[in-house]
C-alpha positions in Angstrom: 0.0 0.0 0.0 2.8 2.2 1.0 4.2 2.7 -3.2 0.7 3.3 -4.0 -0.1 6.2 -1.9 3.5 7.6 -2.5 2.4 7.7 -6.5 -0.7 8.5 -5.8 0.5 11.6 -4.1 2.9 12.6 -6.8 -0.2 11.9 -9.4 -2.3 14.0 -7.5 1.0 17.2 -7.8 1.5 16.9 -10.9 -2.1 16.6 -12.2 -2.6 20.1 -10.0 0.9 21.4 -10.9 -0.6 21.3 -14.7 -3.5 22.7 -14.2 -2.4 25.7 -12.2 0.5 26.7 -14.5 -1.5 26.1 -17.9 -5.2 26.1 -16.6 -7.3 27.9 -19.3 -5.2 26.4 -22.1 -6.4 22.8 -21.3 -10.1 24.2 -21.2 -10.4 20.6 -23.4 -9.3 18.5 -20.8 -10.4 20.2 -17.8 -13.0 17.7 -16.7 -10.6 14.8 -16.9 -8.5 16.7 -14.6 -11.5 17.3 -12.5 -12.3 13.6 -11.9 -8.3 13.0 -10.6 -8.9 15.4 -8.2 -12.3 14.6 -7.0 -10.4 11.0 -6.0 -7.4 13.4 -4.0 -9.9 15.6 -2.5 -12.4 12.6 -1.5 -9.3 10.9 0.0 -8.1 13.9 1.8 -11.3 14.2 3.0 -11.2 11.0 4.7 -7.9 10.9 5.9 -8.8 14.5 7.6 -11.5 12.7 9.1 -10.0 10.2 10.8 -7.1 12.7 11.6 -9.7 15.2 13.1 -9.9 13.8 16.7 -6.9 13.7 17.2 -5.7 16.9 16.3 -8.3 18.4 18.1 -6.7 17.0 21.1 -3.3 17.8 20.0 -4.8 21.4 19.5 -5.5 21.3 23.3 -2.1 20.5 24.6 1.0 21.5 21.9 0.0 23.3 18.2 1.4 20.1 16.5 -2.4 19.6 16.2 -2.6 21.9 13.4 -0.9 19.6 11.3 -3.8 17.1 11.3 -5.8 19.9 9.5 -3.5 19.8 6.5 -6.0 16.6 4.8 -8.7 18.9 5.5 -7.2 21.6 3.6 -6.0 19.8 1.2 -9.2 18.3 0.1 -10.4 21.9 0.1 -8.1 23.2 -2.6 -8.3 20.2 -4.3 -12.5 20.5 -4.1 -12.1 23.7 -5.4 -9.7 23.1 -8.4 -12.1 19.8 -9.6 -15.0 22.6 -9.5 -12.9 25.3 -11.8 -11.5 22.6 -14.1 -15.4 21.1 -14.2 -16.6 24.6 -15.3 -13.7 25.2 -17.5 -14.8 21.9 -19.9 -17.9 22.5 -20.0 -17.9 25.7 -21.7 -15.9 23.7 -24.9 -17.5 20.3 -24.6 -20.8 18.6 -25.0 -22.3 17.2 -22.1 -21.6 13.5 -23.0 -17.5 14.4 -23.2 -17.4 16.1 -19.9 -19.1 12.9 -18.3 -17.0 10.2 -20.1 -13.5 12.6 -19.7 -14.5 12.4 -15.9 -15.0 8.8 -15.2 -12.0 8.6 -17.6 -9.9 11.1 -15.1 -11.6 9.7 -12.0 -10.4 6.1 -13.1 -7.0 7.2 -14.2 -6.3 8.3 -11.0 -6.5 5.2 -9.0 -5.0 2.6 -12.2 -2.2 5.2 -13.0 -0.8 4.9 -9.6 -1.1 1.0 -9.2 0.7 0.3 -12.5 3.5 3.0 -11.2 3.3 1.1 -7.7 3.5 -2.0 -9.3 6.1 -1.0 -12.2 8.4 1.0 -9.6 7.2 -0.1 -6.2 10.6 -2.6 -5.5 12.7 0.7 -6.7 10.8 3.2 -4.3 11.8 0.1 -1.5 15.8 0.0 -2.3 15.7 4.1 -2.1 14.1 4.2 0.7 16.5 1.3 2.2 19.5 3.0 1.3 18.4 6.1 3.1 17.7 4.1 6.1 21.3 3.0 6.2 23.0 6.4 5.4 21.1 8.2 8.0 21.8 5.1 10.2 25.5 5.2 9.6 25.3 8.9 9.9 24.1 8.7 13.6 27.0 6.2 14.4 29.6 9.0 12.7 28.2 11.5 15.0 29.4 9.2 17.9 32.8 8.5 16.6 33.8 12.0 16.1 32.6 13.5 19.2 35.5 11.6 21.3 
């Protein structure tokens, strides 16, 4: 699950990264934009959900809890892009295009990550393991040169 949600993520940027930097030029393609991030923003959602008790109580005792807001907010601006992009395709395509380029964006956004997780996943692994054992061997360096 873990290479999943890591592509997912970096779907999810660089599906908003597009449409923020060339927005009204991809008018066309807006709603299949709009259904990848209706998928971020309903998963933000959730996450921010189950986040929200405890932040609220992390809120009571150290401002860490503001962190656990961040799916919340998230989910907003995602929302809120998904909306734009929605309104965006409409104005240059039928009715029947904006529906079919949704489900199309909607189910890209959960198969394009599982092929990358399942492509890449056992490379995300080995990076991940060779930071473990720099930052490891790093700690052990810290102790050697401080006698």
């Amino acid at each position: 699950m873990g290479p999943f949600l890591a592509f997912a993520v970096m779907f999810q940027v660089i599906c908003l990264t597009i449409w923020l930097v060339f927005g009204r030029r991809l008018a066309r393609i807006g709603s299949l934009l709009a259904g990848v991030f209706v998928v971020g923003s309903t998963a933000s959602v959730g996450i921010g959900v189950l986040l929200l008790p405890f932040s609220i109580i992390g809120l009571m005792f150290f401002l860490v809890g503001l962190l656990g807001f961040v799916p919340l907010m998230t989910g907003t601006v995602l929302a809120r892009n998904a909306a734009d992009a929605l309104r965006q395709s409409e104005k240059s395509n039928t009715d029947s295009a904006v529906n079919l380029m949704w489900l199309i964006g909607f189910a890209a956004a959960i198969v394009v990550p599982l092929l990358m997780a399942w492509l890449f996943g056992d490379v995300l692994y080995e990076i991940i393991e060779q930071i473990d054992q720099v930052q490891a061997f790093d700690r052990f360096r810290f102790f050697g040169d401080s006698f």
